[in-house]
mmCIF file of the C-alpha atoms, coordinates in Angstrom:
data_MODEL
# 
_entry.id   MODEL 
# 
loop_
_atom_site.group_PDB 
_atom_site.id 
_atom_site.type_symbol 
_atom_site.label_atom_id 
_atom_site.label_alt_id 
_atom_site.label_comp_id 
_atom_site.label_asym_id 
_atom_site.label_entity_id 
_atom_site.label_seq_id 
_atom_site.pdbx_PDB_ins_code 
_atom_site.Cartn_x 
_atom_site.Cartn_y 
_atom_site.Cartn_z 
_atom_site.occupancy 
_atom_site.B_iso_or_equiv 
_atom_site.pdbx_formal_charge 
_atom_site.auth_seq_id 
_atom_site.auth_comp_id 
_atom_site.auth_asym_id 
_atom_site.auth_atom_id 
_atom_site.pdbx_PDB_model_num 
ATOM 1   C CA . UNK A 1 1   ? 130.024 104.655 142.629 1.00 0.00 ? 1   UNK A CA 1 
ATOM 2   C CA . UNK A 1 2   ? 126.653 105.160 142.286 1.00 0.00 ? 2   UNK A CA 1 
ATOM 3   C CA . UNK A 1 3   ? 123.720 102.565 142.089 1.00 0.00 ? 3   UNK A CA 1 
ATOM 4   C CA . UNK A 1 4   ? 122.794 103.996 138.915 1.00 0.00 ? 4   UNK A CA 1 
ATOM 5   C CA . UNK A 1 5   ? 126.241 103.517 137.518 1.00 0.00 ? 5   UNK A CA 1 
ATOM 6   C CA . UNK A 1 6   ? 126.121 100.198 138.171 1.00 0.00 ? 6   UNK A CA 1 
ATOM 7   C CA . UNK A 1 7   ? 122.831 99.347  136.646 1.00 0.00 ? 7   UNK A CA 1 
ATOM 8   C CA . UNK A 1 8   ? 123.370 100.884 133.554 1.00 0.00 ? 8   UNK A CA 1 
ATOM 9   C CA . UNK A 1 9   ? 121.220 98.354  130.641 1.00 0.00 ? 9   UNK A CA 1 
ATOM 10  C CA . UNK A 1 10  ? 122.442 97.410  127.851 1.00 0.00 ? 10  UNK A CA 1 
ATOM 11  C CA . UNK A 1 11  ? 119.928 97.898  124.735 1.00 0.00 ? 11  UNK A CA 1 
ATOM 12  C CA . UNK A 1 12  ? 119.118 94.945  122.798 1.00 0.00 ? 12  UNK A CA 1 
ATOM 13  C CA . UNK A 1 13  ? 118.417 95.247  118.762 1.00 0.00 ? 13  UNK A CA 1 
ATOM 14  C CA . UNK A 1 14  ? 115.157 94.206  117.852 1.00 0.00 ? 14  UNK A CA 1 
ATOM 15  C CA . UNK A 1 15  ? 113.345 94.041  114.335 1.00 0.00 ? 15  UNK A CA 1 
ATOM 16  C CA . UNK A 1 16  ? 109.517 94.619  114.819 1.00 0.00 ? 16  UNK A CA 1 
ATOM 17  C CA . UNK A 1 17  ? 108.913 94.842  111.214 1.00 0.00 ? 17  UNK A CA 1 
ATOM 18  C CA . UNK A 1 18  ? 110.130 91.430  110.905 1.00 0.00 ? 18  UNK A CA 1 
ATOM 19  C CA . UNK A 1 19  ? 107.250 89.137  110.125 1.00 0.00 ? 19  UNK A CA 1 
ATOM 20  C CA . UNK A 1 20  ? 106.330 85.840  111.538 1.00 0.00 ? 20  UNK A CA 1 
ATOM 21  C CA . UNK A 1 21  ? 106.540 82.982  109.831 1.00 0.00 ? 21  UNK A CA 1 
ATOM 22  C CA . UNK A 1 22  ? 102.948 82.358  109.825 1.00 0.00 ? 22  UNK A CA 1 
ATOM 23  C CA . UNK A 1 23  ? 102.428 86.109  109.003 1.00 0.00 ? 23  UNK A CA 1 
ATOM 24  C CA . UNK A 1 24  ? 104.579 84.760  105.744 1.00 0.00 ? 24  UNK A CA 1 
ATOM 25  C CA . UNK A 1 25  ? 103.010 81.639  105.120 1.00 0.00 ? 25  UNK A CA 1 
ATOM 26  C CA . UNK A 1 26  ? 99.651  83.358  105.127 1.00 0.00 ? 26  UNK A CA 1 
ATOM 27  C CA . UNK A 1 27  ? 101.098 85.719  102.382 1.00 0.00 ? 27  UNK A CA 1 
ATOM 28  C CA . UNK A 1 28  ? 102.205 82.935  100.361 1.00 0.00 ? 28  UNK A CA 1 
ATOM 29  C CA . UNK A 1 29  ? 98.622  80.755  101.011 1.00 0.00 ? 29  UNK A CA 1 
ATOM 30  C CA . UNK A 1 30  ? 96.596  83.428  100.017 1.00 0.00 ? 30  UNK A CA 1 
ATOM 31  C CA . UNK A 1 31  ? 98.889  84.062  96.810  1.00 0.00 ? 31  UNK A CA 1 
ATOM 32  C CA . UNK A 1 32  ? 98.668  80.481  95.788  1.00 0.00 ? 32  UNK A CA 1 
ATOM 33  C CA . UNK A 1 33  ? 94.799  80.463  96.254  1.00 0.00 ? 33  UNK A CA 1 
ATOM 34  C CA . UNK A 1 34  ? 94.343  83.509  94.567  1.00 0.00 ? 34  UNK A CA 1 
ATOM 35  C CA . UNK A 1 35  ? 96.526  82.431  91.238  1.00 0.00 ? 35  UNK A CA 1 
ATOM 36  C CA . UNK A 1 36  ? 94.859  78.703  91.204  1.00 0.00 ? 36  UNK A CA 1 
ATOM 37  C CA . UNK A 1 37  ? 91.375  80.257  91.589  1.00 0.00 ? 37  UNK A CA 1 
ATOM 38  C CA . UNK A 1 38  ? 92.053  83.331  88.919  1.00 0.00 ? 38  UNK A CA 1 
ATOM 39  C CA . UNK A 1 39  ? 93.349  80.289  86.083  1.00 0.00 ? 39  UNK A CA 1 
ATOM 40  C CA . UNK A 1 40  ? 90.344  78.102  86.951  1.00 0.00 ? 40  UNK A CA 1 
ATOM 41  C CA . UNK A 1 41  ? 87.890  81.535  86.460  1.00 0.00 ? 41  UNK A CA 1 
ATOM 42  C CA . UNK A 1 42  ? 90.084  82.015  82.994  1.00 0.00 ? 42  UNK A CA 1 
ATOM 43  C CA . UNK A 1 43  ? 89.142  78.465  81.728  1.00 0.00 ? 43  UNK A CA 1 
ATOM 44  C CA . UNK A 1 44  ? 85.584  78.311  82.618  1.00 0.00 ? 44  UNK A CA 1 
ATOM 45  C CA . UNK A 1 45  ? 84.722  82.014  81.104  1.00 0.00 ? 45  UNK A CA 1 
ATOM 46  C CA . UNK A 1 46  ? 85.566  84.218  78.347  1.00 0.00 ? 46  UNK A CA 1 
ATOM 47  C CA . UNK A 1 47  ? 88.146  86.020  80.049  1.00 0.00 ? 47  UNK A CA 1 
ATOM 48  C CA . UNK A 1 48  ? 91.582  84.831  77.725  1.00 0.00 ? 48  UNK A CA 1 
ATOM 49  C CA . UNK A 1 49  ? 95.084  85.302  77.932  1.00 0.00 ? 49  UNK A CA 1 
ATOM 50  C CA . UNK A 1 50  ? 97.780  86.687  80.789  1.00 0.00 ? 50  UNK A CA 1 
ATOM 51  C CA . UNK A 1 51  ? 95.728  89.923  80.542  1.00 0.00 ? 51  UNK A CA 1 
ATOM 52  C CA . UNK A 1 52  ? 92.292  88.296  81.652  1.00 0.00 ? 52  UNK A CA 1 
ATOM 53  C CA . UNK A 1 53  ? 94.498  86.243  84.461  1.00 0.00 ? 53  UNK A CA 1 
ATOM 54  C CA . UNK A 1 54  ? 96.342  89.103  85.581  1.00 0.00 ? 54  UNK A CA 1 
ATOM 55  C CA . UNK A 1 55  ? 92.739  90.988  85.453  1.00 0.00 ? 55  UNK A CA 1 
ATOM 56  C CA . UNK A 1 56  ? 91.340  88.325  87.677  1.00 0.00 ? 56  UNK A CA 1 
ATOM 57  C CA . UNK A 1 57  ? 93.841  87.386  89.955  1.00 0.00 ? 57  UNK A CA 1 
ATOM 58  C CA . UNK A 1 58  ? 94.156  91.099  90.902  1.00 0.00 ? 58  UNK A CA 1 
ATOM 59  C CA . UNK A 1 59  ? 90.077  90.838  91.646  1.00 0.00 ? 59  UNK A CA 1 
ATOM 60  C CA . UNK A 1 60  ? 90.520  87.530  93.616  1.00 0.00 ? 60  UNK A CA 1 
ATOM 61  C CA . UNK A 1 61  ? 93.391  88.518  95.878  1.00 0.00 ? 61  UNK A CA 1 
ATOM 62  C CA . UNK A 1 62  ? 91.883  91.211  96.736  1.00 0.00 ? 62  UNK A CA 1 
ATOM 63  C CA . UNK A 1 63  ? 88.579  89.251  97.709  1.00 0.00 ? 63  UNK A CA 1 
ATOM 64  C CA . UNK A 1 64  ? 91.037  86.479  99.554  1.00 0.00 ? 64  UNK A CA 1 
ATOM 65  C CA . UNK A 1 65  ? 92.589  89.157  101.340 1.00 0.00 ? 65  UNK A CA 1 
ATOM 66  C CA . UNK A 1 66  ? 89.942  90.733  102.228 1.00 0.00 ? 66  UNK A CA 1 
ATOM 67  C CA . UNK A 1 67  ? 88.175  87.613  103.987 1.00 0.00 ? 67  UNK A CA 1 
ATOM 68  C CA . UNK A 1 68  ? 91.506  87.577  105.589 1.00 0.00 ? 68  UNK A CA 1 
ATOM 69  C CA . UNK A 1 69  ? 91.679  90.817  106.796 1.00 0.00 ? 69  UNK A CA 1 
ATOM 70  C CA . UNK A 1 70  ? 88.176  90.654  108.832 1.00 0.00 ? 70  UNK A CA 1 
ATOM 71  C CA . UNK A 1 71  ? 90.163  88.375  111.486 1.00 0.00 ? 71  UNK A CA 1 
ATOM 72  C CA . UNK A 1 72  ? 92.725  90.726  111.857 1.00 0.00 ? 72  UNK A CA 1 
ATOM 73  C CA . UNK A 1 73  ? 92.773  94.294  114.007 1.00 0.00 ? 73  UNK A CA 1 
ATOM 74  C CA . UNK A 1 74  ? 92.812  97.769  111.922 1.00 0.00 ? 74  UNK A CA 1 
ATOM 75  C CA . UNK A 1 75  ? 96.503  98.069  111.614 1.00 0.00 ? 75  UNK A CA 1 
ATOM 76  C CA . UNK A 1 76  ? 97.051  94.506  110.541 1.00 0.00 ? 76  UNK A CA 1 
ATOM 77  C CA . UNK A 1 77  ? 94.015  94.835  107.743 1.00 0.00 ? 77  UNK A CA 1 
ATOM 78  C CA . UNK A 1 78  ? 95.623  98.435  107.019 1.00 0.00 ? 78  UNK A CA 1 
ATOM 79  C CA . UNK A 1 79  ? 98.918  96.743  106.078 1.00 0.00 ? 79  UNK A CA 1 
ATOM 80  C CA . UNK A 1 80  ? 97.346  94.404  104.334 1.00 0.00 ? 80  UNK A CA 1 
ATOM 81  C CA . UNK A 1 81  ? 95.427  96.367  101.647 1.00 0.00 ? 81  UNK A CA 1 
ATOM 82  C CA . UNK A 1 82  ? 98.270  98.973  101.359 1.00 0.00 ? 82  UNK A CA 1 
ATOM 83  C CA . UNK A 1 83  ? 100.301 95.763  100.443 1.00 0.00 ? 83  UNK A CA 1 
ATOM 84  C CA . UNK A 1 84  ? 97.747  94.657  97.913  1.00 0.00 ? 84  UNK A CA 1 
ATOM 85  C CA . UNK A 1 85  ? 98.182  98.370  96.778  1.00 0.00 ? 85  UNK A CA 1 
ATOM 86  C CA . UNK A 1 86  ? 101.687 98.121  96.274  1.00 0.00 ? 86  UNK A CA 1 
ATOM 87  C CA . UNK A 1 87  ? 101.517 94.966  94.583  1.00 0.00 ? 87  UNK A CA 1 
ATOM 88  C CA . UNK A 1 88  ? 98.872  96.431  92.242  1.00 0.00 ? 88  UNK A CA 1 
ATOM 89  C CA . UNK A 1 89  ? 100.749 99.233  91.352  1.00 0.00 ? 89  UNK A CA 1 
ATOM 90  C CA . UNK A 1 90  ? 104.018 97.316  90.720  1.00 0.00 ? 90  UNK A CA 1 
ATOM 91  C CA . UNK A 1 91  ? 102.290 95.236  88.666  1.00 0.00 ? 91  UNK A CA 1 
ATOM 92  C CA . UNK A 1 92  ? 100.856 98.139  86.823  1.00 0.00 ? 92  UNK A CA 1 
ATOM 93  C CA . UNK A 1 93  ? 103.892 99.202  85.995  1.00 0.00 ? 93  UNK A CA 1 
ATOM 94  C CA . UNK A 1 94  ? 105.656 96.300  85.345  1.00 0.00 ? 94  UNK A CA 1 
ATOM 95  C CA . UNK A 1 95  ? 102.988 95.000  82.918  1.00 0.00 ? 95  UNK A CA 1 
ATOM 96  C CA . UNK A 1 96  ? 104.320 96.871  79.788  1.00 0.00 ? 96  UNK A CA 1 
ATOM 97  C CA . UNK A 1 97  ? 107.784 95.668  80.184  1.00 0.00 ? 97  UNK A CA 1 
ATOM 98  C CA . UNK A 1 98  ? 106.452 92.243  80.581  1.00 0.00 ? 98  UNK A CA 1 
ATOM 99  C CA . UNK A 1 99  ? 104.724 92.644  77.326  1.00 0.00 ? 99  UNK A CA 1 
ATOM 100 C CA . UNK A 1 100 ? 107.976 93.682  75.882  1.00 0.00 ? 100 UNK A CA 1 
ATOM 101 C CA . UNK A 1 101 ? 110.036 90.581  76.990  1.00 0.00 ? 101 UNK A CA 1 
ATOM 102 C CA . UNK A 1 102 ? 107.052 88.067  76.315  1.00 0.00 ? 102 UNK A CA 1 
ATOM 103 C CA . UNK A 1 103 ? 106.710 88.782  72.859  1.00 0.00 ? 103 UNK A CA 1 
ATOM 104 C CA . UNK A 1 104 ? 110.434 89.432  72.011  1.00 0.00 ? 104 UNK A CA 1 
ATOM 105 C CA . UNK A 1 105 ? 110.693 85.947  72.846  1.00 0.00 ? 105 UNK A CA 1 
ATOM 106 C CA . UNK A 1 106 ? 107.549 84.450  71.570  1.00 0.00 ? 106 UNK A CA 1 
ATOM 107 C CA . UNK A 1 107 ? 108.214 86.181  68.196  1.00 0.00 ? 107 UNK A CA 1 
ATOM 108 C CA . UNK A 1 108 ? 112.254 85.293  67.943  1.00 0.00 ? 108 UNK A CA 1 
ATOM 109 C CA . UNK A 1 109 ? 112.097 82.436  69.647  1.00 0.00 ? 109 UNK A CA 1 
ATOM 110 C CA . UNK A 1 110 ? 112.675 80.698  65.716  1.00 0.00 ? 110 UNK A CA 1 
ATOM 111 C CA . UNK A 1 111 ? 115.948 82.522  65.477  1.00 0.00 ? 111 UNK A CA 1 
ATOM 112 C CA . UNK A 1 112 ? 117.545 80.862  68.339  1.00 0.00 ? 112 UNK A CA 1 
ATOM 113 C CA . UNK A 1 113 ? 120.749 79.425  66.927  1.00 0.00 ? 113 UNK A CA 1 
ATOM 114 C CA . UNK A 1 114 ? 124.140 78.310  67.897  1.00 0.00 ? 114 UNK A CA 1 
ATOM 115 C CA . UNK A 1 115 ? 125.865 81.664  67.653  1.00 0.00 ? 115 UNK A CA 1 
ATOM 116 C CA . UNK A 1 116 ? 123.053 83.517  68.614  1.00 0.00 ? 116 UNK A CA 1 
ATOM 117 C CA . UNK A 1 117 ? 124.977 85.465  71.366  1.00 0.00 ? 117 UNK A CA 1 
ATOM 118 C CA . UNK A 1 118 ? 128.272 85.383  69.476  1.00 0.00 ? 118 UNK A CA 1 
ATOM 119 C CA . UNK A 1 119 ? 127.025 86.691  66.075  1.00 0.00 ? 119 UNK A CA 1 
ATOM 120 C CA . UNK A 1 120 ? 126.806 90.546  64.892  1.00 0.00 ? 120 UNK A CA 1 
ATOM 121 C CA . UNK A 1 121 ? 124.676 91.871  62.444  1.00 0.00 ? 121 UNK A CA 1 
ATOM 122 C CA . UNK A 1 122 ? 127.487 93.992  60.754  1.00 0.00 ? 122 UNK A CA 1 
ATOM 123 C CA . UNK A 1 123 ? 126.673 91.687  57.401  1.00 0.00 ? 123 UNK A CA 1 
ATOM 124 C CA . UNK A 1 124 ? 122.946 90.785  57.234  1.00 0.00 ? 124 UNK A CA 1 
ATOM 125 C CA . UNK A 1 125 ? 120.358 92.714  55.391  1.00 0.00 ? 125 UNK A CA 1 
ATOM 126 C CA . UNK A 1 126 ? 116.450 93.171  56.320  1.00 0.00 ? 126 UNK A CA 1 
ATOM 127 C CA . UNK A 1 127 ? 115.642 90.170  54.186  1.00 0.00 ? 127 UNK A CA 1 
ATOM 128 C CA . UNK A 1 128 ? 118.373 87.778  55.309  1.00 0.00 ? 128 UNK A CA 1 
ATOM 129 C CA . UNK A 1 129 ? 117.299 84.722  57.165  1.00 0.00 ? 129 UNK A CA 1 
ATOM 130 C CA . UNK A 1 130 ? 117.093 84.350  61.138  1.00 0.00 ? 130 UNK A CA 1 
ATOM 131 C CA . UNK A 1 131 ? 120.059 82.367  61.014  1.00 0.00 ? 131 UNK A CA 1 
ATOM 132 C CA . UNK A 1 132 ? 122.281 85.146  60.588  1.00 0.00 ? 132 UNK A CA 1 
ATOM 133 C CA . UNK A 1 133 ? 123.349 87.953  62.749  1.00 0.00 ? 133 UNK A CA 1 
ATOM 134 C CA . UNK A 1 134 ? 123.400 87.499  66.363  1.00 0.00 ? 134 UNK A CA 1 
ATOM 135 C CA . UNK A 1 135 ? 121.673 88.994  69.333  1.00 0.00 ? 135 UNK A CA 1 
ATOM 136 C CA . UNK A 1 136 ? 123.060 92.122  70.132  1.00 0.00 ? 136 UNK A CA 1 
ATOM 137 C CA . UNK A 1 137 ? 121.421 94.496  68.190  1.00 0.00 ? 137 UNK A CA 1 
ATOM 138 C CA . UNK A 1 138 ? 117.999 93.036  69.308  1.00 0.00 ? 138 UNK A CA 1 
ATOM 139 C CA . UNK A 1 139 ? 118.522 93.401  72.744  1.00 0.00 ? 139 UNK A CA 1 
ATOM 140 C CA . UNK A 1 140 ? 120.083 96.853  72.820  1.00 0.00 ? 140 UNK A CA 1 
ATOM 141 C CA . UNK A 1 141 ? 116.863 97.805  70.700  1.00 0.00 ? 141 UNK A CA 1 
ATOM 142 C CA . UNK A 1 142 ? 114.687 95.512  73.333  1.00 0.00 ? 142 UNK A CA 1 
ATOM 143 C CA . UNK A 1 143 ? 115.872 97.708  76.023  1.00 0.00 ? 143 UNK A CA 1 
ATOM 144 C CA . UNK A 1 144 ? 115.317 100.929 74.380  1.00 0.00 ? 144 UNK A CA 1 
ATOM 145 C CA . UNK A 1 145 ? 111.628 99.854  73.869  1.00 0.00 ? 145 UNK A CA 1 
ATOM 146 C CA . UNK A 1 146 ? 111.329 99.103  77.559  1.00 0.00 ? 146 UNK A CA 1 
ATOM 147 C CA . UNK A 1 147 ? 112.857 102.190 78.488  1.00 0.00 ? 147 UNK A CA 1 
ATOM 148 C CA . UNK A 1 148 ? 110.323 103.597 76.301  1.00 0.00 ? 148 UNK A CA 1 
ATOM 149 C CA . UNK A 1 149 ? 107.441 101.868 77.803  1.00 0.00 ? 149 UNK A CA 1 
ATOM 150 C CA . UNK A 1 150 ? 108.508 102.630 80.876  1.00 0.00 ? 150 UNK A CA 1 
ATOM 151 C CA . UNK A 1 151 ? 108.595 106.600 80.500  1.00 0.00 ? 151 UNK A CA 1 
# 
């Protein structure tokens, strides 16, 4: 045999794009900072509502981050503003869905009964009371107004 048959190595897995727990916790501190510092900015000015916070917490993290990112090398700050990007984005367009849900619920939340999920409106009118009916003809019309808002 040869010596090179006999020192053959054995590759290891690895996972690079795995990040370090302090890589994570710095994700999650400058998160928590940014959402406590955009609801404090919401009660002390005329910004109101989830749209004002959502407004201003997208301004602040991207501040935070970017006082971050002047400690870090270019491909670490890189990352980190394409993942402010993404987040952005997502948010973007998860927003209208959001909207949706939120006031779905804000605006039924009166009708919640008992037989809610058991109920079908097969019997109720447009001028019957909440308590009547049940909940599957809202949501299949809920999700055709997201999948609306979402194309």
């Amino acid at each position: 045999m040869t010596d090179l048959q006999q020192s053959t190595a054995i590759p290891m897995p690895t996972t690079p794009w795995k990040r370090t727990r302090g890589e994570q916790l710095g994700t999650v501190v400058t998160f928590s900072i940014s959402a406590l510092a955009a609801a404090f900015i919401v009660l002390v000015t005329g910004l109101a509502g989830v749209d004002g916070w959502a407004f201003t917490f997208l301004i602040v993290f991207l501040l935070v981050t970017t006082v971050r990112a002047f400690k870090a090398d270019a491909k670490v700050r890189k990352e980190m503003f394409v993942s402010v990007a993404i987040f952005a984005t997502a948010a973007l367009a998860f927003t209208p869905w959001m909207s949706i849900f939120a006031s779905v619920v804000m605006k039924g939340a009166r009708g919640f009964k008992p037989n809610f999920f058991v109920g079908d409106m097969r019997t109720t009118i447009p001028d019957d009371e909440l308590n009547l009916g049940g909940a599957g003809h809202a949501i299949v019309g809920s999700i055709m107004m997201v999948l609306n808002a979402t194309i």
